[in-house]
Backbone and ligand atoms as CSV (ligand in chain L), in Angstrom:
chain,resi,resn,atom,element,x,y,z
A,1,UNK,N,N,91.244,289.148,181.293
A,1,UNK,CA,C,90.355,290.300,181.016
A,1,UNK,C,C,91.089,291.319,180.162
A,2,UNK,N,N,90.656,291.572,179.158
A,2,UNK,CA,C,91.160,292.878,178.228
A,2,UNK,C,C,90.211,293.580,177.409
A,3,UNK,N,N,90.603,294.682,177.149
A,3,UNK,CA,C,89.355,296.081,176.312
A,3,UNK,C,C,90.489,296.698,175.913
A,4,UNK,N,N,89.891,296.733,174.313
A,4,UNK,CA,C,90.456,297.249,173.255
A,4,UNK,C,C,89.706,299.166,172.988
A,5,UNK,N,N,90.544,300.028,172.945
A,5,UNK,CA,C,90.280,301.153,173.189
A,5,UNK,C,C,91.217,302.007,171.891
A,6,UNK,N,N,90.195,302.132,171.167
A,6,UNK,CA,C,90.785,302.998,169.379
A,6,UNK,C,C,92.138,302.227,169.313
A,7,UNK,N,N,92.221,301.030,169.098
A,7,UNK,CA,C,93.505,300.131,169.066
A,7,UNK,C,C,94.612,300.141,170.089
A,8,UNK,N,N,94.385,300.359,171.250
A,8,UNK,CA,C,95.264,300.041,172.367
A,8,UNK,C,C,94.557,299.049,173.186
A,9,UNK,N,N,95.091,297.977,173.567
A,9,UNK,CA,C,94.834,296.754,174.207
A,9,UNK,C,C,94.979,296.992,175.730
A,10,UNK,N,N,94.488,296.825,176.460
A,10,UNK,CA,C,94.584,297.414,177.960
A,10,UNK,C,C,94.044,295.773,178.290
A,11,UNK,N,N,94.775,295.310,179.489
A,11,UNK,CA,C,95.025,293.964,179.724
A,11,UNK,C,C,95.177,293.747,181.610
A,12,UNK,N,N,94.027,292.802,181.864
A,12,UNK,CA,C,94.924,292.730,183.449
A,12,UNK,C,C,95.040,291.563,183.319
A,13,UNK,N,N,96.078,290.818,184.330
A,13,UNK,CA,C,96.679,289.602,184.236
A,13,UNK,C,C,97.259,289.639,185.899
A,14,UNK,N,N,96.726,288.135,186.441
A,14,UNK,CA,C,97.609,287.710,187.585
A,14,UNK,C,C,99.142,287.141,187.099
A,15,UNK,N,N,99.911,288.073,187.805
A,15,UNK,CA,C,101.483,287.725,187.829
A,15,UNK,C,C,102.459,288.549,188.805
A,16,UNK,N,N,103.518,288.542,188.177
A,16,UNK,CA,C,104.888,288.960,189.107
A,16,UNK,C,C,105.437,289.853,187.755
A,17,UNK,N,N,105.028,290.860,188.199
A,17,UNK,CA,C,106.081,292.290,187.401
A,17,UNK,C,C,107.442,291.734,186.910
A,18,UNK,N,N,108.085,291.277,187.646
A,18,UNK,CA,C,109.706,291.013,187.332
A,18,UNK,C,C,109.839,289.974,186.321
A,19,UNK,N,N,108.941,289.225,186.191
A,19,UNK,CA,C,109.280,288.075,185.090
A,19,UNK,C,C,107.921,288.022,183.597
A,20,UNK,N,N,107.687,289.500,183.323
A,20,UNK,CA,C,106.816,289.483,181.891
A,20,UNK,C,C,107.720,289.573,180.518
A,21,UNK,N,N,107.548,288.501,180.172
A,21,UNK,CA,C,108.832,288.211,179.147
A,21,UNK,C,C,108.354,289.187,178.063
A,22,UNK,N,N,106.924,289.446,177.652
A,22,UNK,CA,C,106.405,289.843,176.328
A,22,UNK,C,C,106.309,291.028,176.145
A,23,UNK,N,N,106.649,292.104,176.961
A,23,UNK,CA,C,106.572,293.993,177.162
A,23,UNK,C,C,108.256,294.151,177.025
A,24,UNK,N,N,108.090,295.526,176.410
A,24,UNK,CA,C,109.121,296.134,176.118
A,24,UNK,C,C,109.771,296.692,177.390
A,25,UNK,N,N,109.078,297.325,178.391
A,25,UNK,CA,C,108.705,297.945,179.131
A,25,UNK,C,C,108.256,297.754,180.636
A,26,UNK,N,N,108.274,297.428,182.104
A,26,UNK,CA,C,107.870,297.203,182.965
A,26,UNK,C,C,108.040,298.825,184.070
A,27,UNK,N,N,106.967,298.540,184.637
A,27,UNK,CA,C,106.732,300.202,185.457
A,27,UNK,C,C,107.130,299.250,186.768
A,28,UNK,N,N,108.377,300.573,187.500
A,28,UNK,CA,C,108.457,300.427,188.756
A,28,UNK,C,C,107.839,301.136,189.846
A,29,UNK,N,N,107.088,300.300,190.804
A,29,UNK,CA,C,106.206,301.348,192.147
A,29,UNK,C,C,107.690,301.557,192.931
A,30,UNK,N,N,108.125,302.556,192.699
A,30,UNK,CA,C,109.295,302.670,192.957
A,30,UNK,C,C,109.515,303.600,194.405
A,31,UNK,N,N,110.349,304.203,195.500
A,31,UNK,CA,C,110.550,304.444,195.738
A,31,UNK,C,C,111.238,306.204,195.618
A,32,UNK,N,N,111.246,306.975,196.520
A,32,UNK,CA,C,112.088,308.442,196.051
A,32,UNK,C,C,113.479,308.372,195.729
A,33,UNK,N,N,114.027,307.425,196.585
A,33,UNK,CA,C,115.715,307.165,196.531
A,33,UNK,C,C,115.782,306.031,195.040
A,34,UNK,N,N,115.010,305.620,194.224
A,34,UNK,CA,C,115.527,304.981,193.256
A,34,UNK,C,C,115.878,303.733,194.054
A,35,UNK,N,N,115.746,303.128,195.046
A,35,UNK,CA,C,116.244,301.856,195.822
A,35,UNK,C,C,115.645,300.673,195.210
A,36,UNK,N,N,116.602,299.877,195.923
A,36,UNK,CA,C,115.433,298.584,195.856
A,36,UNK,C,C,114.613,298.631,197.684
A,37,UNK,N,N,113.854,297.708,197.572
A,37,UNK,CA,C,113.298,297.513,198.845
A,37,UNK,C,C,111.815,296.629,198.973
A,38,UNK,N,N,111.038,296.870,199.453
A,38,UNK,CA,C,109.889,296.002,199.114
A,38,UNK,C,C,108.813,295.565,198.138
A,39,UNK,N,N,108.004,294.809,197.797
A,39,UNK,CA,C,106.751,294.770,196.695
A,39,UNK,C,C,107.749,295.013,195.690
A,40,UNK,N,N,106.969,295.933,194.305
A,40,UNK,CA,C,107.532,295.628,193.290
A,40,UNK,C,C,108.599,295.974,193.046
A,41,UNK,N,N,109.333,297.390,193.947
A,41,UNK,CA,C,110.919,297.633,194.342
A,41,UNK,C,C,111.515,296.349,194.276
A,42,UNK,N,N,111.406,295.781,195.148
A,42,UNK,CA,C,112.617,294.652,195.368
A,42,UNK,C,C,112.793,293.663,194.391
A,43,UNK,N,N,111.170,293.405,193.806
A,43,UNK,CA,C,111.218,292.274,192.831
A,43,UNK,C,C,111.679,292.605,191.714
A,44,UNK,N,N,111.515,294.175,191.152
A,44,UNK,CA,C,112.423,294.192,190.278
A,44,UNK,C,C,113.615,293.993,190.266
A,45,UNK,N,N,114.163,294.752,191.294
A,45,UNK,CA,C,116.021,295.247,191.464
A,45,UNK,C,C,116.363,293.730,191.634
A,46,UNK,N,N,115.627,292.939,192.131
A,46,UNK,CA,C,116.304,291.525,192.305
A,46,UNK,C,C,116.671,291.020,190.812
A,47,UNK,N,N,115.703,291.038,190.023
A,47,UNK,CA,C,115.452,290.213,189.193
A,47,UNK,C,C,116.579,291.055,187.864
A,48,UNK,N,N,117.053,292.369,188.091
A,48,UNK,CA,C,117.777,292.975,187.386
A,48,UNK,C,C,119.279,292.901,187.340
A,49,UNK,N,N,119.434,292.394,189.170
A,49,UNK,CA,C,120.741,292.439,189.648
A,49,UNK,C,C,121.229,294.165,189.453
A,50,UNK,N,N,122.533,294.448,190.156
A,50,UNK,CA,C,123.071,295.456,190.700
A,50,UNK,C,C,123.122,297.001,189.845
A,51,UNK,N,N,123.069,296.237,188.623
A,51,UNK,CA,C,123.410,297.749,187.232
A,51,UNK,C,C,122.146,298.499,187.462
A,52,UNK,N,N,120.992,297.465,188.023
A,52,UNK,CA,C,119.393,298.572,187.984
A,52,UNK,C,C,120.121,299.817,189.083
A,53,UNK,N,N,120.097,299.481,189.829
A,53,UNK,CA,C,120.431,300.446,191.042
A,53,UNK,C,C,121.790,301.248,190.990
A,54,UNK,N,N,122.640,300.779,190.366
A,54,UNK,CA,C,123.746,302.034,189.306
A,54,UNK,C,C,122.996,302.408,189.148
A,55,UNK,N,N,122.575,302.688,187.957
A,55,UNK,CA,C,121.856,303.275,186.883
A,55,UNK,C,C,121.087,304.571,187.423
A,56,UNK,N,N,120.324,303.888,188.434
A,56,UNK,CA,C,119.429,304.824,188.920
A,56,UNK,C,C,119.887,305.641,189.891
A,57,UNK,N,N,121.398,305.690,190.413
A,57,UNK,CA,C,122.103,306.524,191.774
A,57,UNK,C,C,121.395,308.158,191.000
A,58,UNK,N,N,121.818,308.457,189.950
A,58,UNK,CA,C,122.109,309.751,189.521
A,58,UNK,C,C,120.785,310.498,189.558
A,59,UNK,N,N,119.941,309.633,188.969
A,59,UNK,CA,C,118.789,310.114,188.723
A,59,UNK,C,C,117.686,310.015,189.710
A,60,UNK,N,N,117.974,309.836,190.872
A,60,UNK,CA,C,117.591,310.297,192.529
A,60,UNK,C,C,117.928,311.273,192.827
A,61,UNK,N,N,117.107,311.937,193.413
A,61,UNK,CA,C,115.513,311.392,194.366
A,61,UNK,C,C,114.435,311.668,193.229
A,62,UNK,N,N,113.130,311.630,193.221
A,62,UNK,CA,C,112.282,311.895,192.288
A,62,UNK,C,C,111.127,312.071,192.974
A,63,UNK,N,N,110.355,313.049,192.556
A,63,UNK,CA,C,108.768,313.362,193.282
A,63,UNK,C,C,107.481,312.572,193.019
A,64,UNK,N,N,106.716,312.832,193.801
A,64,UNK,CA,C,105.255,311.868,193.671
A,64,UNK,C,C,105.330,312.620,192.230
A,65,UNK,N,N,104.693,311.467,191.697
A,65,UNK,CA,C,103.892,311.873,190.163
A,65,UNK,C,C,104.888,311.613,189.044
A,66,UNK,N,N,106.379,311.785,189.309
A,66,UNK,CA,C,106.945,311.604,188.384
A,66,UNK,C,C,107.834,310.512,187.842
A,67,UNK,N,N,108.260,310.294,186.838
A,67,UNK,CA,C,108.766,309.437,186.333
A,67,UNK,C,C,110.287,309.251,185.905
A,68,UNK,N,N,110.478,308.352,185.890
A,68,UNK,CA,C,112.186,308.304,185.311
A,68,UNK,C,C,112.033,307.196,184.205
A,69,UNK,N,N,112.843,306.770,183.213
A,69,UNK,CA,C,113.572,305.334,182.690
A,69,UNK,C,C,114.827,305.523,183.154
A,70,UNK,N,N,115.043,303.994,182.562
A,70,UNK,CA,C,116.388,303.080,182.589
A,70,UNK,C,C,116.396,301.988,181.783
A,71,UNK,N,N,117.419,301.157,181.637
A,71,UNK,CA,C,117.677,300.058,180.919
A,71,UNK,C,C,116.761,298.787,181.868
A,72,UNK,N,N,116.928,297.866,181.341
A,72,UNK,CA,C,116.063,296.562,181.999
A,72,UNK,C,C,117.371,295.967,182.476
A,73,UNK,N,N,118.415,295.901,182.084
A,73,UNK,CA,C,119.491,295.331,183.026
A,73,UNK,C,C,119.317,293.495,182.598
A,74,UNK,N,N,119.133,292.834,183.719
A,74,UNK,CA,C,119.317,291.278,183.599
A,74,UNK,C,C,117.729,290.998,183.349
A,75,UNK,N,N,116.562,292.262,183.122
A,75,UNK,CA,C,115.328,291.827,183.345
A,75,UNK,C,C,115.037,291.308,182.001
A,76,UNK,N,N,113.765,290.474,181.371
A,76,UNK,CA,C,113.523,290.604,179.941
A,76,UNK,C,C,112.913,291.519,179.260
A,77,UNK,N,N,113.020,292.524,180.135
A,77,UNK,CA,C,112.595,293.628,178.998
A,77,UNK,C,C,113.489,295.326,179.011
A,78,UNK,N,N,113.656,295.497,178.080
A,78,UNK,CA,C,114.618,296.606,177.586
A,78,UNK,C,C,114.478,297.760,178.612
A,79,UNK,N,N,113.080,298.350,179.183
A,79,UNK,CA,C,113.164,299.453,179.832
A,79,UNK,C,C,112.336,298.948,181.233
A,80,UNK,N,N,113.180,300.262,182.092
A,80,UNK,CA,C,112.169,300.326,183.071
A,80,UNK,C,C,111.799,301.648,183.653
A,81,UNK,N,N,110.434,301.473,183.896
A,81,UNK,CA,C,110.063,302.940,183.892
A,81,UNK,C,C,109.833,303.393,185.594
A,82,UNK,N,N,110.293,303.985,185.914
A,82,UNK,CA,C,110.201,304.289,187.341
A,82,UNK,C,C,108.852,305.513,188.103
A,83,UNK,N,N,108.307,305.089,188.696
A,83,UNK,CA,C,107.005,306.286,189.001
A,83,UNK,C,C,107.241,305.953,190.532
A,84,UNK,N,N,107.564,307.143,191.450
A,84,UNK,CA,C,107.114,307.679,192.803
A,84,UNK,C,C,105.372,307.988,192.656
A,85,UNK,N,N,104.526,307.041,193.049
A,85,UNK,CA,C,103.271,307.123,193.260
A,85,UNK,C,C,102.967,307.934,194.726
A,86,UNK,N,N,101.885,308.749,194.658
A,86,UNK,CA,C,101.678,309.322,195.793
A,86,UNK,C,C,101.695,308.170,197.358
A,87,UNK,N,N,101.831,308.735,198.542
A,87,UNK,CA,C,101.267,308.069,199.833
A,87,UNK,C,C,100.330,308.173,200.425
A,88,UNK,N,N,99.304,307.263,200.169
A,88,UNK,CA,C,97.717,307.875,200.445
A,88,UNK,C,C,97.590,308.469,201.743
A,89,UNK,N,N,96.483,309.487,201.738
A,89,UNK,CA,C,96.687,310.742,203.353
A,89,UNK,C,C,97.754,311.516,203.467
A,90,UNK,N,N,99.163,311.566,202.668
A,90,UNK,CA,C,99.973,312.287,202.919
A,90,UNK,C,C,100.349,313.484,201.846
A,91,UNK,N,N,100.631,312.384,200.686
A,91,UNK,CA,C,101.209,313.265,199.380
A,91,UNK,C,C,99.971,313.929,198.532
A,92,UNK,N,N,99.266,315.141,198.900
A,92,UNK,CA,C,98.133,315.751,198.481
A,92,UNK,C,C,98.624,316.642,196.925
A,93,UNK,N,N,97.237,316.887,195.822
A,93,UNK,CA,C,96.548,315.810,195.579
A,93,UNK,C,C,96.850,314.352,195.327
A,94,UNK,N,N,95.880,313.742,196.461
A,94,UNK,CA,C,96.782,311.811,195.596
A,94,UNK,C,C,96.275,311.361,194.606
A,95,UNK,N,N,94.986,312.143,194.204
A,95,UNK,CA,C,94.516,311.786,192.942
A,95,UNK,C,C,94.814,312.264,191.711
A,96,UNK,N,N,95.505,313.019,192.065
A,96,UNK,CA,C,96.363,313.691,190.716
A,96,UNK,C,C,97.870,313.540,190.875
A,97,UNK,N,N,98.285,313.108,191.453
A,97,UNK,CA,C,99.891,312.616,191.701
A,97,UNK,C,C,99.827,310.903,191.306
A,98,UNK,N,N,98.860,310.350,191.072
A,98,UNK,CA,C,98.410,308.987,190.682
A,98,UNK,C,C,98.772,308.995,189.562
A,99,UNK,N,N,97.244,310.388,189.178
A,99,UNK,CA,C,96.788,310.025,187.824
A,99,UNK,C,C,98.055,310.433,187.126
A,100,UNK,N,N,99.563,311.734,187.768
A,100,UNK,CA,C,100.554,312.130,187.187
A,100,UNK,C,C,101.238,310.792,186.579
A,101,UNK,N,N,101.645,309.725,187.416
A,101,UNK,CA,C,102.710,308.636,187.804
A,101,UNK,C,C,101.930,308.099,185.952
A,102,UNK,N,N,100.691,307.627,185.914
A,102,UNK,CA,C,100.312,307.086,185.110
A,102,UNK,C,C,100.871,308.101,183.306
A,103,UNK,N,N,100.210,309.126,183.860
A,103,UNK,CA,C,100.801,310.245,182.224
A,103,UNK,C,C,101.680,310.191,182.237
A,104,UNK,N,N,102.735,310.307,183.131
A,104,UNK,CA,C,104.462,310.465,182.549
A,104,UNK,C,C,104.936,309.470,181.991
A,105,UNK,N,N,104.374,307.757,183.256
A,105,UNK,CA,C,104.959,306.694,182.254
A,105,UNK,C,C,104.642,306.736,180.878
A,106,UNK,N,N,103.431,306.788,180.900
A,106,UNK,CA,C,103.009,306.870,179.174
A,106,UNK,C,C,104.115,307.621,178.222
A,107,UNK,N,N,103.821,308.759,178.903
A,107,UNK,CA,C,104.528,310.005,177.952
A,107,UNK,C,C,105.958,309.423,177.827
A,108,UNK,N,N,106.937,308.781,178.395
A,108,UNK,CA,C,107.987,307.820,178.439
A,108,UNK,C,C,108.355,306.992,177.110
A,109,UNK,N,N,107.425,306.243,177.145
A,109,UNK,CA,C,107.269,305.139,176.710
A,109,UNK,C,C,106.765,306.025,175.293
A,110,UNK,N,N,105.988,306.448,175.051
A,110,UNK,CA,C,106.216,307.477,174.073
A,110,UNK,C,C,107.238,307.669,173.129
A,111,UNK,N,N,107.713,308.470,174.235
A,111,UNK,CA,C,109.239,309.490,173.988
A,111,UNK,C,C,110.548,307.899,172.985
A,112,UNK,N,N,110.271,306.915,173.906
A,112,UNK,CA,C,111.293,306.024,173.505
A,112,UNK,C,C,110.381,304.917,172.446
A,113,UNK,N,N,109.495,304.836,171.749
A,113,UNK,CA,C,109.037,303.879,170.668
A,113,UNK,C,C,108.635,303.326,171.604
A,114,UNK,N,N,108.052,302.485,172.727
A,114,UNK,CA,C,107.917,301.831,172.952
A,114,UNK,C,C,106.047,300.992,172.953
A,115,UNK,N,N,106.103,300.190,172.600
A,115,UNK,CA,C,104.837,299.407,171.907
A,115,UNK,C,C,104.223,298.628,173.062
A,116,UNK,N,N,104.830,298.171,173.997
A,116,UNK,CA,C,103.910,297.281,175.343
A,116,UNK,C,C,104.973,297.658,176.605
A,117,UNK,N,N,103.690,297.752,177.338
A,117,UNK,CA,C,104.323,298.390,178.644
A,117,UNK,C,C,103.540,297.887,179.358
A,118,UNK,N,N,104.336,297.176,181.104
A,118,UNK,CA,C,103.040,296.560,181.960
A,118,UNK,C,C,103.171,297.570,183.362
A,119,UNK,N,N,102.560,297.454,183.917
A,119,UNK,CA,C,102.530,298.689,184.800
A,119,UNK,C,C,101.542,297.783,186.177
A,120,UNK,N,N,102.297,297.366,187.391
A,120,UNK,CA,C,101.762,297.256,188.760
A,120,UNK,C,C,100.713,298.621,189.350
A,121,UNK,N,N,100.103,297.879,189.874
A,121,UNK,CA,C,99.126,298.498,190.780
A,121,UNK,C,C,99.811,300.071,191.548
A,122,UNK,N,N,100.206,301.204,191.047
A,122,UNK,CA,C,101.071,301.644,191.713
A,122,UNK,C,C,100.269,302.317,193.216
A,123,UNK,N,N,101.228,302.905,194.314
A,123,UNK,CA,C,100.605,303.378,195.368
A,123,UNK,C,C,99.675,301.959,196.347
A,124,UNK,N,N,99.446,301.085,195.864
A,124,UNK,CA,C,98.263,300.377,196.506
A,124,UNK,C,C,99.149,299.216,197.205
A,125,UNK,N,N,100.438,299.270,197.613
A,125,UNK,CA,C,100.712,298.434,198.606
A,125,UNK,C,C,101.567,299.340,199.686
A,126,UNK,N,N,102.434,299.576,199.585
A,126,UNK,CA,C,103.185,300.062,201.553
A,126,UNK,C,C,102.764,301.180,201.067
A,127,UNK,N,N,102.144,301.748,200.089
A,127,UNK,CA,C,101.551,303.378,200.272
A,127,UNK,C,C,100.068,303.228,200.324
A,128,UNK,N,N,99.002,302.343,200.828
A,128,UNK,CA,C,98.641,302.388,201.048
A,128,UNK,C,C,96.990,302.865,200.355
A,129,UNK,N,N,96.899,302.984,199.396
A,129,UNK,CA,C,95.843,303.683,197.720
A,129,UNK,C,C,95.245,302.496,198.530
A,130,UNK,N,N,94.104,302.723,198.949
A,130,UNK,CA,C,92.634,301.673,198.169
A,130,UNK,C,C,92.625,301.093,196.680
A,131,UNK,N,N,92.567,300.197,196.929
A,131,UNK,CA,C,92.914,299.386,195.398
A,131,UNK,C,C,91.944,299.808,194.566
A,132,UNK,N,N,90.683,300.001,194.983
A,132,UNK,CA,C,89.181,300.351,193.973
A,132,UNK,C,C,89.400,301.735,193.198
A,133,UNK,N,N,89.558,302.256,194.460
A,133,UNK,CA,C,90.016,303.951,193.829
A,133,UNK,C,C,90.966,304.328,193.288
A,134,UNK,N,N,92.088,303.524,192.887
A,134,UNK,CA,C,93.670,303.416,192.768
A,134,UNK,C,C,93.354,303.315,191.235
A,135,UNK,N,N,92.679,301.943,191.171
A,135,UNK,CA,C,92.382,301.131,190.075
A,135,UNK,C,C,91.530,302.289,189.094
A,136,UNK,N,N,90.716,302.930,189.584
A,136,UNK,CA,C,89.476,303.783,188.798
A,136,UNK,C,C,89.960,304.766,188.277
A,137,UNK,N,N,91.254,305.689,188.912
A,137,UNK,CA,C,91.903,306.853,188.355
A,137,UNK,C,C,93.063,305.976,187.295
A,138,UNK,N,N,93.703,305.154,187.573
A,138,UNK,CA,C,94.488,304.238,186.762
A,138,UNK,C,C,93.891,304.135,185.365
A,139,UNK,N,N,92.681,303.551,185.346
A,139,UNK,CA,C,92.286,303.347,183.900
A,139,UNK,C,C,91.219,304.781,183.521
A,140,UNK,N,N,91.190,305.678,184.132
A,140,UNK,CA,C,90.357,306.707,183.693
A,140,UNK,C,C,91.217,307.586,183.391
A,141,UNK,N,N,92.908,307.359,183.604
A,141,UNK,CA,C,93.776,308.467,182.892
A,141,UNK,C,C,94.365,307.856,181.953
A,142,UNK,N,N,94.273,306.658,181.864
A,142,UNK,CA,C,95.131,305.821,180.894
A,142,UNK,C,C,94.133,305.849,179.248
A,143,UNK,N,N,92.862,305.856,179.941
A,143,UNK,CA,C,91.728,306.120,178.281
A,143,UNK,C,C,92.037,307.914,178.120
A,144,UNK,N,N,92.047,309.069,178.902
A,144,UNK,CA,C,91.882,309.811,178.538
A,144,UNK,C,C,93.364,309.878,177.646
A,145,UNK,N,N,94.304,309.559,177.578
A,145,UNK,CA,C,95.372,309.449,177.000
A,145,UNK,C,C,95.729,308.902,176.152
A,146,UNK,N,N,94.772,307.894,175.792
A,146,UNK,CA,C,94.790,307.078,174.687
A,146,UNK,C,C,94.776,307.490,173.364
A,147,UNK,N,N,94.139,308.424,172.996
A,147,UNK,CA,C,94.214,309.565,171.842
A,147,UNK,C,C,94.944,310.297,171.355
A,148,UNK,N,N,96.159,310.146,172.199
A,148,UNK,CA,C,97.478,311.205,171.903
A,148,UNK,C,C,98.982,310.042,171.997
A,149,UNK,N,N,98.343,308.647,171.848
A,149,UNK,CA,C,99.316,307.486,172.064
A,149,UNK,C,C,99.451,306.810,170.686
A,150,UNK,N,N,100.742,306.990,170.310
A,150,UNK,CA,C,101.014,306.641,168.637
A,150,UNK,C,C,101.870,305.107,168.443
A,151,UNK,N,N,102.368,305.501,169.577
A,151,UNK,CA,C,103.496,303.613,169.368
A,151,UNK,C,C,103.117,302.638,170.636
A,152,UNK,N,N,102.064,303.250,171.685
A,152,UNK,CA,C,101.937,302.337,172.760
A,152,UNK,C,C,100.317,301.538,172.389
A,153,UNK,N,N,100.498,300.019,172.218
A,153,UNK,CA,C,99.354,299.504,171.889
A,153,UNK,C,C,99.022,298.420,172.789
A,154,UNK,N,N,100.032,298.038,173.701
A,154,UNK,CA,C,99.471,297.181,174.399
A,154,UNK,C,C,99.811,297.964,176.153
A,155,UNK,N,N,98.927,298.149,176.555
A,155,UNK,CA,C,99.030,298.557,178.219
A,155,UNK,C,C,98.478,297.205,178.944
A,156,UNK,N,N,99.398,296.772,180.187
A,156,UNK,CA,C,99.009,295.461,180.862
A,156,UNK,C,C,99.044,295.909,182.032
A,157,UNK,N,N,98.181,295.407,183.049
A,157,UNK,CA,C,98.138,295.354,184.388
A,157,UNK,C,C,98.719,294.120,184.652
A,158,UNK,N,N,99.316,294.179,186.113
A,158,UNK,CA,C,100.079,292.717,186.028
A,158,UNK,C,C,99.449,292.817,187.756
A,159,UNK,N,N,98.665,291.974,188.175
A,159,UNK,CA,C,97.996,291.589,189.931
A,159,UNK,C,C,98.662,290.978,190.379
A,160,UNK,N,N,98.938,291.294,191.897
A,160,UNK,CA,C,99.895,290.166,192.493
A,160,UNK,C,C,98.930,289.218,193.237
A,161,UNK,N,N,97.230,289.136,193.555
A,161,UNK,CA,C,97.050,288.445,194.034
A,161,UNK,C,C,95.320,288.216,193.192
A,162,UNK,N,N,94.516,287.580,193.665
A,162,UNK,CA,C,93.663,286.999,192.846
A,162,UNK,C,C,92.188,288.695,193.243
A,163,UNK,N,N,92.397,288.870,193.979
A,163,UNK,CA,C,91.407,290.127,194.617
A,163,UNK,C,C,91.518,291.231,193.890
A,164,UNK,N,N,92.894,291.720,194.176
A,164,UNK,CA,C,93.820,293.093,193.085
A,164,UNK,C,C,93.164,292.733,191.983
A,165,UNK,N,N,93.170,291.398,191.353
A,165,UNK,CA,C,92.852,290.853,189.814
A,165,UNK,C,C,91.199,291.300,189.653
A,166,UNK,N,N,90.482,290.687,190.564
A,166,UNK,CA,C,89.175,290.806,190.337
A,166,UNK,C,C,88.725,292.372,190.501
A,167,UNK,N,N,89.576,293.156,191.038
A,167,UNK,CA,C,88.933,294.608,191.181
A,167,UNK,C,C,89.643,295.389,190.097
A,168,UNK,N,N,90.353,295.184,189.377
A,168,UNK,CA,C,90.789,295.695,188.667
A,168,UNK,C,C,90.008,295.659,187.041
A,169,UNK,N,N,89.794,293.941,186.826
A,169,UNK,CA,C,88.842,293.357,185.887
A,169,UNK,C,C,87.369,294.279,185.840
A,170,UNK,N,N,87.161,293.905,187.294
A,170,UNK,CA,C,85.787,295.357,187.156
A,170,UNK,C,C,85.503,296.657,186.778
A,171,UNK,N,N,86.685,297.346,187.287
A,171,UNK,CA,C,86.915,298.806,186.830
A,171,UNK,C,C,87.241,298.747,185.564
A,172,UNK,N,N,87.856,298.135,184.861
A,172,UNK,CA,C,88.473,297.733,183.599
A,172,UNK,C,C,86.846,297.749,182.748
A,173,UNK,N,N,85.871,296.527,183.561
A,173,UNK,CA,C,84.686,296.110,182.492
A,173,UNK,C,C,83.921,297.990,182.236
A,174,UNK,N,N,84.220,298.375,183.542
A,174,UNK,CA,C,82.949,299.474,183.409
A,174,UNK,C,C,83.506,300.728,183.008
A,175,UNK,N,N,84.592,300.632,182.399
A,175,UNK,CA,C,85.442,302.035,181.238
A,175,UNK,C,C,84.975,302.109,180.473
L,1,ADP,P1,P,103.768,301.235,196.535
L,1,ADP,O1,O,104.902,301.578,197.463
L,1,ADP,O2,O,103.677,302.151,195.327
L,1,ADP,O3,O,102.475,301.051,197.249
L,1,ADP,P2,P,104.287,298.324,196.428
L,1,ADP,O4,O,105.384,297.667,195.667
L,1,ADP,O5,O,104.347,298.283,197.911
L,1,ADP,O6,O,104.224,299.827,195.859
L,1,ADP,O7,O,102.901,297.696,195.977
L,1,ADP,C1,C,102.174,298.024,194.811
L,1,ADP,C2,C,101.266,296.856,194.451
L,1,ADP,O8,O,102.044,295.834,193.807
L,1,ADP,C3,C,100.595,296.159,195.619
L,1,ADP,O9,O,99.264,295.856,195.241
L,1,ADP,C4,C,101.396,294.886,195.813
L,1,ADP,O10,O,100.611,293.832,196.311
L,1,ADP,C5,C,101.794,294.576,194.396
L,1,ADP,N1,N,103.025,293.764,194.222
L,1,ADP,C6,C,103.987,293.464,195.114
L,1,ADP,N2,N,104.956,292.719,194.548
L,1,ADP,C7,C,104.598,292.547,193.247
L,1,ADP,C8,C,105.171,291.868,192.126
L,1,ADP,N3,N,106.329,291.189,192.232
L,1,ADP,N4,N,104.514,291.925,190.934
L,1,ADP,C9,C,103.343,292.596,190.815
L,1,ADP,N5,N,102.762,293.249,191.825
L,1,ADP,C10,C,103.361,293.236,193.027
């Protein structure tokens, strides 16, 4: 499933974050401590080996909404972009600490040339986001942003399971 939006390609795809050979770029649902640990935490830091988690000592802790980079390390792609996504019921607004996680990566990826960037479901596993509603602010901040995006042309969703995929495809059709 993909929709082309004033020449940015917005893409969902069933896969595993840690192994998209074709993005410059992969977004981490990351943690405050910069750790590794579960979902797409772990699968990255695994797949990066030990320099991800150097890298990132210094530039811990980090708040809902915001963002960090880093190098990709052992991953195949050059950067990684780190977003503390809100904890649904806790970290208020979560709909604007979402929609933050989503603008900064952008604004990131921006800042550094970067042309394809894939970005996990953020918030919607041990934090708990409803995937529907997760999904709906996801691509409703990612178009409003699209207009002020000069080197980012391909945005990818990457699903870890076939459901995530199909609800995402939907929200995606009706942007
Ligand atoms: P958060 O703490 O922000 O909720 P999680 O990593 O727990 O982040 O989960 C975010 C989403 O990513 C969930 O929908 C989860 O199923 C999915 N996920 C987990 N592992 C992977 C992976 N390796 N690649 C892509 N998505 C993943």
């Amino acid at each position: 499933m993909e929709k082309a939006i004033s020449g940015v390609t917005i893409e969902c795809i069933k896969g595993d974050i840690a192994s998209q050979a074709d993005v410059v770029a992969v977004v981490n649902a990351a943690n405050a401590e910069l750790k590794t640990g579960g979902g797409v935490a772990g699968a990255l830091h695994r797949a990066a080996g030990p320099g991800l988690e150097e890298e990132c000592r210094p530039l811990a802790p980090i708040q809902p909404g915001e963002a960090v980079v880093t190098g990709g390390h052992e991953l195949l792609n050059d950067y990684v972009i780190h977003c503390l996504g809100p904890v649904y019921g806790r970290d208020q607004p979560e709909d604007e600490l979402l929609a933050n996680s989503y603008r900064n990566a952008l604004e990131i990826a921006e800042d550094k040339k970067i042309d394809s960037i894939a970005f996990p479901a953020i918030s919607t596993g041990a934090f708990g986001y409803p995937t529907k509603e997760a999904a709906k602010i996801a691509f409703e901040t990612i178009s409003n942003i699209i207009p002020e995006l000069n080197t980012v042309k391909t945005i990818r969703f990457v699903l870890f399971d076939e459901d995530d995929l199909k609800i995402h495809a939907e929200e995606l059709s009706q942007l």
